[in-house]
DSSP file (Angstrom, degrees, kcal/mol; ACC not computed):
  #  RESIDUE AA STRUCTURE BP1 BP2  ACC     N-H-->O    O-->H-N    N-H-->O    O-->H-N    TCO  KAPPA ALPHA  PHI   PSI    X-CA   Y-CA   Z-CA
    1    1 A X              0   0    0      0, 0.0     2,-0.2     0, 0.0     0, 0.0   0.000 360.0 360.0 360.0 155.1    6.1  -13.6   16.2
    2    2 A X        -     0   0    0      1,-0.0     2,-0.0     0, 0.0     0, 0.0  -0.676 360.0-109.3-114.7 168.1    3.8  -11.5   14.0
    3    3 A X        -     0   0    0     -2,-0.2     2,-0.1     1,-0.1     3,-0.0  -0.354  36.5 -97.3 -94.6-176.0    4.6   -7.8   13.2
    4    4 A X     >  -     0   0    0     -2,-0.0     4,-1.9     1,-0.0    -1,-0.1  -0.364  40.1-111.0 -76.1 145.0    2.4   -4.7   14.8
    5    5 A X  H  > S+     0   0    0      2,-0.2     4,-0.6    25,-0.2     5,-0.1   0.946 121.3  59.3 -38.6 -87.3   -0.4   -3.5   12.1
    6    6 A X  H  > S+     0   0    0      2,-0.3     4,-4.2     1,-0.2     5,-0.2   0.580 102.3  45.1  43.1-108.4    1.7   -0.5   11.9
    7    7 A X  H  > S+     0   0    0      1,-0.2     4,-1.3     3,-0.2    -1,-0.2   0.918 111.2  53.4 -29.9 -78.5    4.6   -2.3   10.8
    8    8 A X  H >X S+     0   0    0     -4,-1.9     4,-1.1     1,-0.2     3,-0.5   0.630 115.8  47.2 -29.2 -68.6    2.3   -4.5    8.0
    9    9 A X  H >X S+     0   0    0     -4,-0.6     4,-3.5     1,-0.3     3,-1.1   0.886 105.9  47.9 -53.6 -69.7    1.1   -1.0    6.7
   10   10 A X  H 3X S+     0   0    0     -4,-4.2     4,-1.9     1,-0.2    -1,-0.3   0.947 115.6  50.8 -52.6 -50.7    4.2    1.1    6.4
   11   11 A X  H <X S+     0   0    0     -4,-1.3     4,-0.8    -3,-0.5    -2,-0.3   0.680 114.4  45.8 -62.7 -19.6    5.5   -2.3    4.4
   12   12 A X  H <X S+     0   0    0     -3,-1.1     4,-2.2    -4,-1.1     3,-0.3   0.924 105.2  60.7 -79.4 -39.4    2.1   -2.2    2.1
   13   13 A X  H  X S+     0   0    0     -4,-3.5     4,-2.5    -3,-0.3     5,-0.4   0.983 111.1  39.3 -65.2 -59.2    2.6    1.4    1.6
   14   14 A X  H  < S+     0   0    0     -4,-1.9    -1,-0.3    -5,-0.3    -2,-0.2   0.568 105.7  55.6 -82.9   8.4    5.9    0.7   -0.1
   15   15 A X  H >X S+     0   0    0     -4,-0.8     4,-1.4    -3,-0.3     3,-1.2   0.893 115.0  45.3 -68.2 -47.9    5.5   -2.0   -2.0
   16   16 A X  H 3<>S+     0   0    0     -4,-2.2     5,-3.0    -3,-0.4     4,-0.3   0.903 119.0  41.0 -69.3 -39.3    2.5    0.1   -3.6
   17   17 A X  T 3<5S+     0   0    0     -4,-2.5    -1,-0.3     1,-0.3    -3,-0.2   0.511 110.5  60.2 -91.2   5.2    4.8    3.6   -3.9
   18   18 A X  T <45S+     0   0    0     -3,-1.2    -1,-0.3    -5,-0.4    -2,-0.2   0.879 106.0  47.5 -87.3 -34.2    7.8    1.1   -5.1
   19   19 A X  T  <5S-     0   0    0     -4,-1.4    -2,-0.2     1,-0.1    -3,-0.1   0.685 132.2 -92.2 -77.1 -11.5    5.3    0.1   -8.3
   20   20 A X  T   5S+     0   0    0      1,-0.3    -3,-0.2    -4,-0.3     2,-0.1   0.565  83.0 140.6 110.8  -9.3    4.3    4.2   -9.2
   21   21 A X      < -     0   0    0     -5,-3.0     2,-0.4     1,-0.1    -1,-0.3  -0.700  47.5-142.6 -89.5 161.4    1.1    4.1   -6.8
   22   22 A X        -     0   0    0     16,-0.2    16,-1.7    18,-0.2    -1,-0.1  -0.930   8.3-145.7 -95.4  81.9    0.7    7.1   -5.1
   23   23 A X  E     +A   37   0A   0     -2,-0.4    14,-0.2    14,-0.2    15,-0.2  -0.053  23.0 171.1 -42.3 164.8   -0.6    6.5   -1.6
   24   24 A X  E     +     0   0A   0     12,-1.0     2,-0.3     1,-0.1    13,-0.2   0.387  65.5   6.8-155.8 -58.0   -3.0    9.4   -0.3
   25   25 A X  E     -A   36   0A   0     11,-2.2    11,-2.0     2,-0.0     2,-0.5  -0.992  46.9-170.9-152.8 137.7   -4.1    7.8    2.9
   26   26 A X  E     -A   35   0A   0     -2,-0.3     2,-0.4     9,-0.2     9,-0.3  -0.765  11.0-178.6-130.5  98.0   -3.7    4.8    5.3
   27   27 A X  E     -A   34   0A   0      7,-3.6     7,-2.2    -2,-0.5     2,-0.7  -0.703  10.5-160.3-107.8 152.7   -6.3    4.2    8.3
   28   28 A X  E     +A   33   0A   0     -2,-0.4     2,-0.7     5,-0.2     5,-0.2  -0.846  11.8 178.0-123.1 109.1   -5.6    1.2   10.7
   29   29 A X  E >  S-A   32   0A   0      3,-1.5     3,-0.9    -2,-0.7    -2,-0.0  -0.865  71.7 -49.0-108.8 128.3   -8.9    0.1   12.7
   30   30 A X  T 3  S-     0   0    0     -2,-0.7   -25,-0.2     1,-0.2    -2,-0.0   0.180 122.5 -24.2  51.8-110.7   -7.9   -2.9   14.8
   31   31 A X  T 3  S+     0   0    0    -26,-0.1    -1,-0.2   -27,-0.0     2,-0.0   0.528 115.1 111.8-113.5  -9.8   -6.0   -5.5   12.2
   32   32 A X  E <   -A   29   0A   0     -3,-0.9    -3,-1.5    -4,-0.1     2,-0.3  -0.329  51.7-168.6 -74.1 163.2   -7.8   -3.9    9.4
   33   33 A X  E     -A   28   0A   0     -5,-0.2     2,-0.5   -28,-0.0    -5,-0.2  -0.999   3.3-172.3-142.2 122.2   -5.8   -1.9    7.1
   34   34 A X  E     -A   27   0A   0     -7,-2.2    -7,-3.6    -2,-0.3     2,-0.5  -0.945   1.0-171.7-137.5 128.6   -7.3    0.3    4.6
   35   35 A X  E     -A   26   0A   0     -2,-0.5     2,-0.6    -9,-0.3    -9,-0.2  -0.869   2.5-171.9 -98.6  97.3   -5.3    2.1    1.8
   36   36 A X  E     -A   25   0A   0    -11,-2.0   -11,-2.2    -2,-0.5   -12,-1.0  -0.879  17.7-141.6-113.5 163.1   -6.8    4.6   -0.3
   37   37 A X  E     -A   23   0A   0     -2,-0.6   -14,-0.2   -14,-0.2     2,-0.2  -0.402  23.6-103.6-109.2 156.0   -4.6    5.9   -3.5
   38   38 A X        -     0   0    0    -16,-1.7     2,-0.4   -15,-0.2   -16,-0.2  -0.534  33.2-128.6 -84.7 172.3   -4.2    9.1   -5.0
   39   39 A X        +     0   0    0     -2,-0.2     2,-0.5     2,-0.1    -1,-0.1  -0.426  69.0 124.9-115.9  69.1   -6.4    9.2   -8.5
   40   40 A X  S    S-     0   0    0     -2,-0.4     2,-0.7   -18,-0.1   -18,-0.2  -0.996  71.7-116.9-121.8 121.3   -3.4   10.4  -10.5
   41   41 A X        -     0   0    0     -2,-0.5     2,-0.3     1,-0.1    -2,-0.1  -0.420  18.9-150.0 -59.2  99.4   -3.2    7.7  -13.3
   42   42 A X        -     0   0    0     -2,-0.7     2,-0.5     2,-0.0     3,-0.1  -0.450  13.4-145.2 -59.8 121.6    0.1    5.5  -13.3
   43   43 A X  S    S+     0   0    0     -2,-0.3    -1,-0.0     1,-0.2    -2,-0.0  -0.766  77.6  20.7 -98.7 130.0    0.5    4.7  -16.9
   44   44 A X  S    S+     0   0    0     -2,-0.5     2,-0.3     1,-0.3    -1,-0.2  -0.018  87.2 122.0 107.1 -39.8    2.3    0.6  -16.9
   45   45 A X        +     0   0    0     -3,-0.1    -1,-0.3   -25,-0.1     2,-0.2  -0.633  32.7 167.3-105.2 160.0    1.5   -0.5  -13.8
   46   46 A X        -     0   0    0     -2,-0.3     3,-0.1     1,-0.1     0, 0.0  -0.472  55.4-111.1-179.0 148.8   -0.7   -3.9  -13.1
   47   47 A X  S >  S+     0   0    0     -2,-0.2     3,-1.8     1,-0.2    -1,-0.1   0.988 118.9  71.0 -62.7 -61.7   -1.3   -5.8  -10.1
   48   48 A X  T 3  S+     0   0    0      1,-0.4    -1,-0.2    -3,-0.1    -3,-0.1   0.386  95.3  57.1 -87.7 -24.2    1.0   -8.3  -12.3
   49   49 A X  T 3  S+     0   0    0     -3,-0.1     2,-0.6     2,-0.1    -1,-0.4   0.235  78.7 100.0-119.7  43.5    3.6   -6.2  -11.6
   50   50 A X    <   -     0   0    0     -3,-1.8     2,-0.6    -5,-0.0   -34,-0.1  -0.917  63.1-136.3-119.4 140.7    3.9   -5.9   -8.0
   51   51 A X              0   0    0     -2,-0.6   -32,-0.1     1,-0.2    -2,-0.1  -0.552 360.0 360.0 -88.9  98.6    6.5   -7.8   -6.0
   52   52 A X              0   0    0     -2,-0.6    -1,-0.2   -37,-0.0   -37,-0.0   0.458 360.0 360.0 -86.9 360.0    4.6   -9.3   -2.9
């Protein structure tokens, strides 16, 4: 069974805030998922280091 958007979001949002990103905003239209970040620079972190 597949999870609720919802769920999938709240699990994107903390993989991002586990790496140092700062989440700002999350809107959920349908199965889309859009994440926008705060623009306070994380000094280290990479897509190459986040654990999907």
């Amino acid at each position: 069974m597949s999870q609720p958007t919802d769920k999938k979001a709240m699990d994107l949002v903390a993989k991002w805030e586990a790496t140092g990103r700062i989440v700002r905003k999350v809107i959920i239209e349908g199965k889309r998922i859009e994440v926008e970040f705060d623009r306070a620079p994380v000094k280290g972190v990479t897509l190459d280091n986040v654990k999907w």
